[in-house]
C-alpha positions in Angstrom: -20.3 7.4 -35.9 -20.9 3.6 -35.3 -20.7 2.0 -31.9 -16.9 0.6 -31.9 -15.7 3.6 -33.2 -17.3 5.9 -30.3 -16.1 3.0 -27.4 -12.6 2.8 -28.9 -12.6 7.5 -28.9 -13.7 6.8 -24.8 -11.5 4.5 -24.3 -7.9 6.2 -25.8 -9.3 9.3 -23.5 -9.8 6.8 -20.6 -6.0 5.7 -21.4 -4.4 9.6 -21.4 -6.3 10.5 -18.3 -4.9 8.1 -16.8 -0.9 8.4 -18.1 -1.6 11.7 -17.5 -2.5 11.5 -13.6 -0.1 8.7 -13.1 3.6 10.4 -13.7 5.2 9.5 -10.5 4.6 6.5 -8.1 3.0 7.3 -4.8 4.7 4.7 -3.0 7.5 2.5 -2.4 8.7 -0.9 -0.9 11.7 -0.5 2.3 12.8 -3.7 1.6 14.1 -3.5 -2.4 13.1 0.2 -3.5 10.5 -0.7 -5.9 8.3 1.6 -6.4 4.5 1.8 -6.8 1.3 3.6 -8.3 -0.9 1.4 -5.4 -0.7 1.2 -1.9 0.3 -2.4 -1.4 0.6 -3.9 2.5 3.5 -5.6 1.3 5.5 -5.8 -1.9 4.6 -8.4 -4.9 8.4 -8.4 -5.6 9.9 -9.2 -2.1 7.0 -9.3 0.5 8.8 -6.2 2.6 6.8 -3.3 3.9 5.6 -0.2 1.3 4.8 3.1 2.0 3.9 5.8 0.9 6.4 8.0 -0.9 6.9 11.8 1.1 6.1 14.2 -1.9 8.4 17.3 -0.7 
């Protein structure tokens, strides 16, 4: 198995895990509802206040 052909296997897994573990965002801005996979002090889209999303 040559070299790009391993790295390019690692990194398709690398990509599922991670679509995998990231379904639903963990948090989300007060200001315009936008929600997020990061914690963020305050939202890219309108600067307003994020938190973190109550998982009940």
């Amino acid at each position: 198995m040559g070299l790009f052909e391993n790295l390019g296997r690692k990194v398709e897994r690398f990509k599922q895990d991670a679509t995998d573990t990231a379904e639903e965002p963990t948090h989300r801005c007060i200001e315009c509802e936008q929600e997020f996979f990061t914690d963020y002090e305050l939202c890219p889209d309108c600067e307003g206040a994020v938190v973190a999303i109550d998982s009940e």
